[in-house]
C-alpha positions in Angstrom: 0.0 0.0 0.0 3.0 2.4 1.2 4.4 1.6 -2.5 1.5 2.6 -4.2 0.7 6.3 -2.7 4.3 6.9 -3.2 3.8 6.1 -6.7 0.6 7.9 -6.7 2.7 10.6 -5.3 5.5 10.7 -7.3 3.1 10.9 -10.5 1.5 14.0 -9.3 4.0 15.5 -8.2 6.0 15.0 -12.2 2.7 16.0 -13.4 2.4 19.2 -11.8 6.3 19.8 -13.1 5.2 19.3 -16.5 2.1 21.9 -15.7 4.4 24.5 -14.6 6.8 23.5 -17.1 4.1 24.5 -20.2 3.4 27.3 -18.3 6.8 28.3 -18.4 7.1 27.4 -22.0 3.7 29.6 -22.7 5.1 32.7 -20.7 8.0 32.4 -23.1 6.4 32.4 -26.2 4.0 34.9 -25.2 7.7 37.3 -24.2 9.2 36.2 -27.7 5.6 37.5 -29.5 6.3 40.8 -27.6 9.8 41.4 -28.3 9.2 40.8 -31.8 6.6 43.4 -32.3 8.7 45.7 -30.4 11.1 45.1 -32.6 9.1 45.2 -35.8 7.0 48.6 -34.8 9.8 50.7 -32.6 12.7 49.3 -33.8 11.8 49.9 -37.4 11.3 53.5 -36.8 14.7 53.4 -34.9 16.8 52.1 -37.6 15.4 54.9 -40.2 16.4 57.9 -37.8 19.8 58.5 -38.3 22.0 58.8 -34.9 19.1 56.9 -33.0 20.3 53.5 -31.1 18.0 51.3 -30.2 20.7 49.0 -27.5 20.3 45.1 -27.6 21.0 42.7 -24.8 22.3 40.1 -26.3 22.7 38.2 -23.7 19.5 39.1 -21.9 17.5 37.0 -19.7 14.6 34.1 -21.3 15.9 35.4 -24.4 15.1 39.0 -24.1 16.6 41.4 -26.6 14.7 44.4 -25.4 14.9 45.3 -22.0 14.8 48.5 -19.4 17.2 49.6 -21.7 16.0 49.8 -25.1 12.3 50.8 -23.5 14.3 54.2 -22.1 16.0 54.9 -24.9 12.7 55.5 -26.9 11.6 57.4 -24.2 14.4 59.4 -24.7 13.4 59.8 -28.3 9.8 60.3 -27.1 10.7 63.6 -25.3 12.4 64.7 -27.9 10.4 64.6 -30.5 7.7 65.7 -28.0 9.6 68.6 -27.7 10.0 69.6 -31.2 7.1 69.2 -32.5 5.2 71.4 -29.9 7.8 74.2 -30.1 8.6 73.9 -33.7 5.6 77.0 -34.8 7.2 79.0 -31.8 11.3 79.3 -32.1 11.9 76.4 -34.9 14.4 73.7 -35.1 17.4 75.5 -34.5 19.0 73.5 -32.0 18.1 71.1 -29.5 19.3 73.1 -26.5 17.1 76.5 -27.3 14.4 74.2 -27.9 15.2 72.1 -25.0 15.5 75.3 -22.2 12.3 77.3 -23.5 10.6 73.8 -23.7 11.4 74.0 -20.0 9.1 76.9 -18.9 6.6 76.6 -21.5 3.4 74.9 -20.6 2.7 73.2 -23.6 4.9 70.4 -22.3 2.3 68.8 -20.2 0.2 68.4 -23.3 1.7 65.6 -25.9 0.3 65.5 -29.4 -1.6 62.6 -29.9 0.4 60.0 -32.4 2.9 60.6 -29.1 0.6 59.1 -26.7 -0.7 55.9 -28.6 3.5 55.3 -29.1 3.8 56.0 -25.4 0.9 53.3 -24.4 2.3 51.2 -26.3 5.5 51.2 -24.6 4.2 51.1 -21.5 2.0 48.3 -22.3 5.3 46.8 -23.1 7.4 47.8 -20.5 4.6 46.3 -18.0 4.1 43.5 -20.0 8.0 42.5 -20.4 8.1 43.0 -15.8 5.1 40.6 -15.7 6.3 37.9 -17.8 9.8 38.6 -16.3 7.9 38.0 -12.9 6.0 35.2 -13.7 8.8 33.6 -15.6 10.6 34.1 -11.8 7.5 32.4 -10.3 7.0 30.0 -12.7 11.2 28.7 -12.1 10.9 28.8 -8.0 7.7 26.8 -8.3 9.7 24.5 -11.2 12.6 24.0 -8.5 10.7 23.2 -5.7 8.9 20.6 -7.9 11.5 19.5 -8.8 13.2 18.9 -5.0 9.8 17.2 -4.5 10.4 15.0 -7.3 13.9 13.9 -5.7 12.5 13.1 -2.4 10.1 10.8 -4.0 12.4 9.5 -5.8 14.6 8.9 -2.9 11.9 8.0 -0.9 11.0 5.3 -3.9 14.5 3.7 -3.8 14.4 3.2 0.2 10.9 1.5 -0.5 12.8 -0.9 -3.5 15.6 -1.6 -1.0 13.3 -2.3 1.7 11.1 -4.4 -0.5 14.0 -5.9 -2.0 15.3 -7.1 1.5 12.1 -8.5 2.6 12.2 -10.6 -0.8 15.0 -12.3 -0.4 14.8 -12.8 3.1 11.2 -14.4 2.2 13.3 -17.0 -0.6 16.1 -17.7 2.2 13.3 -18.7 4.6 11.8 -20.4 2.0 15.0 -22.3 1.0 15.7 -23.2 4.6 11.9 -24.3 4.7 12.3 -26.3 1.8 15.8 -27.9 3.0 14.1 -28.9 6.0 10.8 -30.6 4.3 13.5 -32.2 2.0 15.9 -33.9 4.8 12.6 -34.8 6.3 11.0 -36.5 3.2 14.8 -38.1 3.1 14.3 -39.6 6.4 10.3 -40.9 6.0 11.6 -42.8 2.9 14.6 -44.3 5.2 11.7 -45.0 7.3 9.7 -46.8 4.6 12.6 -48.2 3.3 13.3 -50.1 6.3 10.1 -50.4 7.3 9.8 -52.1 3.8 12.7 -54.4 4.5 11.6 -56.0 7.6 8.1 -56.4 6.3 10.2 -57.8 2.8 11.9 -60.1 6.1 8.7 -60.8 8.4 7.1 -61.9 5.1 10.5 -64.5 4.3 9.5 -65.7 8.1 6.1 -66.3 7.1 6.6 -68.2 4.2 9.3 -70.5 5.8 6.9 -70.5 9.1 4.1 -71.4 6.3 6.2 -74.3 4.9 7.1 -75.6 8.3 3.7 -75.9 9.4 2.7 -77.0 6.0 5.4 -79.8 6.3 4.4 -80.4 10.0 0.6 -80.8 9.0 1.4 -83.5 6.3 3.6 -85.4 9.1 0.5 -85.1 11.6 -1.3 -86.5 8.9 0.4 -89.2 8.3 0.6 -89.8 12.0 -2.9 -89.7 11.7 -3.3 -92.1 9.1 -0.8 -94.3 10.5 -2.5 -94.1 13.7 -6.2 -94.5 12.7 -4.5 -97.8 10.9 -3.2 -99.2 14.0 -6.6 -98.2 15.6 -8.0 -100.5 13.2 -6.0 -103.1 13.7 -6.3 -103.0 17.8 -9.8 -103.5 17.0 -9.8 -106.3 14.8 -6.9 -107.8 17.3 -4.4 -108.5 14.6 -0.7 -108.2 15.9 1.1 -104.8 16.2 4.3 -104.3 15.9 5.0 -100.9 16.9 7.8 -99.0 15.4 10.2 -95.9 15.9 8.6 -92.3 15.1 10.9 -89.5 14.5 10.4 -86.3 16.2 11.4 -84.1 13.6 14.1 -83.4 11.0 17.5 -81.3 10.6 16.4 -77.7 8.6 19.6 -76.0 8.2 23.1 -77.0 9.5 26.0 -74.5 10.5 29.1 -77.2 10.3 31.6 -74.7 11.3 30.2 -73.2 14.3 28.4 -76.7 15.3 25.2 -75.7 15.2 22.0 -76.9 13.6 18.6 -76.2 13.8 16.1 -78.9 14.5 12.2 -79.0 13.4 9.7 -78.4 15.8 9.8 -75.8 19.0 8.0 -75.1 21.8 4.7 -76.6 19.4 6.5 -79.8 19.4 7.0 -79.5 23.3 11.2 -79.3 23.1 12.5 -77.9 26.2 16.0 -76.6 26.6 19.1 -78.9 27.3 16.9 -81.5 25.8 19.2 -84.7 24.4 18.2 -86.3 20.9 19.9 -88.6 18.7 20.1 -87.5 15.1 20.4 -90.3 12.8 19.4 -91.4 9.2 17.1 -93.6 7.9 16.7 -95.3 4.1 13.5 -96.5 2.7 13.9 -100.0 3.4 14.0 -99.0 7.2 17.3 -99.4 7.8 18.6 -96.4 10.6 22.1 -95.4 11.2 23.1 -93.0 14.0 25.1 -90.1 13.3 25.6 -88.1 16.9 24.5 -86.4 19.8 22.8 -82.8 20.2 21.5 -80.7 22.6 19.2 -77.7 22.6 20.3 -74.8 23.4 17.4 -72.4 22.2 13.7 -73.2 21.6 11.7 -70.9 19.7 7.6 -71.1 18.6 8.7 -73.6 15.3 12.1 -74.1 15.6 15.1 -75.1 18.0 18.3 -74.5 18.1 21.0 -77.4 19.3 24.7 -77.7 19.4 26.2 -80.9 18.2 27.7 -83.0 21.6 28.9 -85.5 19.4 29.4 -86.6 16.3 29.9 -90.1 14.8 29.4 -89.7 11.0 28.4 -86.3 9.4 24.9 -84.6 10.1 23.0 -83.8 6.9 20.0 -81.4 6.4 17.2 -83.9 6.3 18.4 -86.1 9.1 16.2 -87.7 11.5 15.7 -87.2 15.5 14.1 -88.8 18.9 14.9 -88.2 22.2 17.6 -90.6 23.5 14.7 -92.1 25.5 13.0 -93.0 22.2 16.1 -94.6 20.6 17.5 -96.4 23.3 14.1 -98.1 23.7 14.5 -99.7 20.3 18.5 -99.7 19.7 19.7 -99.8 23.3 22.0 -97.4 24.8 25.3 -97.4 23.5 28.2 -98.8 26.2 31.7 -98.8 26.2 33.4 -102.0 26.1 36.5 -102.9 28.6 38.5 -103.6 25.2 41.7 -101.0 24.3 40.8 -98.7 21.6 37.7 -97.8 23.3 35.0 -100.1 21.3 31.0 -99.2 22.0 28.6 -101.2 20.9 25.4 -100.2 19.8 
């Protein structure tokens, strides 16, 4: 709003210079017109009288040839003639000074013929009109100047107003950088967020699947339990013979050789505890079993367990077999040492 009345302000204010400007042109002109029928009327009539001068300012003010000057010379001439002419029938034109001192006490001097007069208006008119347009000329140039300091205050006023503005601009973009740096290392860190966020869904999702498969593998072994079961159900009832036979508790999943480890199927679902002993063994399709070492747990989680290896007598494979010690000594018999040298067992 401040930016517009000082524009507003510095408008009128160049306006109003331009007013007074014209005007000043106008006054000018109008002085020019006047000089040049003073010089095309009086002047004329000076430059046909011999010994007459008519003096011009060349250097006169606005471009005035004709000043105070020239205006009293030809009142000068004026007097004169004045002078003649009414003593002329009286005591002739024998010389200026006899007319001159009886024109002094004669009282035809008030009394000027009348072609005298209209030339004496007229350069009175002049003379008045030449101090008018002098004086407004004068008025016209203090009012241009003060205008015209005006002017420069608004226009100094104007540049403090740009610089001001200026400032405030860019101290709106830096705000607005540091704004935008800070939106951007936010929107930097939400997509770390989601990134991650992403990754351990990406993992949770792994979990599931392998969680899935387990429990998918798990369900066809209870299955199978439970068709083997319902078998032997049917067989109880019908009073044939049973030979029972050894179930395995689970299977290897995954075997870490170098650090001893492997993880065994079936957690805290399966009932595992921790420090529980199992025999991890192998077993072909014709039945035949062959042990391969000892392990113990050492972790349980929901699905899984994790066991270290106590012993090992032939290598552990992913896919092995394993009961509880309990389970395969009561169908192999627990393993003894024999009194023999070399340290013998047998099975």
């Amino acid at each position: 709003m401040a930016l517009v009345i000082f524009i507003a302000l510095a408008f009128v204010a160049i306006a109003a210079s331009l007013w007074f400007y014209m005007q000043y042109s106008a006054v000018r002109e109008a002085g020019r017109a006047n000089q040049q029928d003073f010089a095309g009327i009086v002047g004329k009539v000076f430059d046909q009288q011999e010994g007459w001068e008519l003096r011009v300012e060349l250097d006169a003010e606005y471009d005035f040839r004709y000043g105070s000057q020239a205006y009293g010379a030809v009142a000068d001439q004026l007097g004169k003639a004045v002078v003649y002419d009414g003593m002329n029938p009286l005591l002739g034109w024998e010389n200026p000074g006899a007319v001159q001192d009886a024109l002094g006490n004669s009282v035809v001097q008030g009394d000027l013929p009348e072609p005298y007069v209209s030339v004496k208006s007229l350069l009175s008119h002049y003379e008045n009109k030449y101090r008018e347009h002098k004086q407004l000329i004068a008025d016209l140039e203090s009012k241009l100047a003060a205008r015209r300091d005006e002017v420069g205050e608004k226009v100094k006023a104007l540049a403090a107003l740009r610089t001001e503005l200026m400032d405030t601009l860019n101290e709106a973009i830096n705000e607005y950088a540091r704004n935008m740096d800070e939106l951007r290392s936010e929107f930097d860190g939400m997509q770390n967020m989601y990134q991650a966020a992403t990754a351990k869904t990406d993992e949770w999702r792994q979990k599931l699947d392998v969680a899935q498969n387990e429990w998918q593998a798990k369900e066809a072994t209870l299955r199978q339990d439970a068709e083997r079961y319902k078998e032997l159900y049917d067989k109880l009832r019908r009073g044939e013979k049973i030979e029972e036979t050894m179930q395995a508790k689970g299977k290897v999943l995954e075997l870490q050789r170098a650090r001893g480890l492997l993880v065994l199927e079936g957690g805290q679902d399966a009932g595992i505890e921790l420090n529980s002993e199992f025999i991890v063994y192998s077993e072909t399709r014709a039945g035949v079993r062959t042990r391969k070492g000892v392990v113990v747990v050492n972790q349980v989680k929901d699905l899984t367990a994790l066991a270290i290896i106590g012993k090992q007598d032939e290598m552990m494979l992913v896919g092995d077999l394993f009961v509880s010690r309990e389970v395969w000594d009561r169908f192999h018999g627990p393993r003894v040492v024999t009194p023999e040298v070399g340290g013998g067992v047998v099975p």
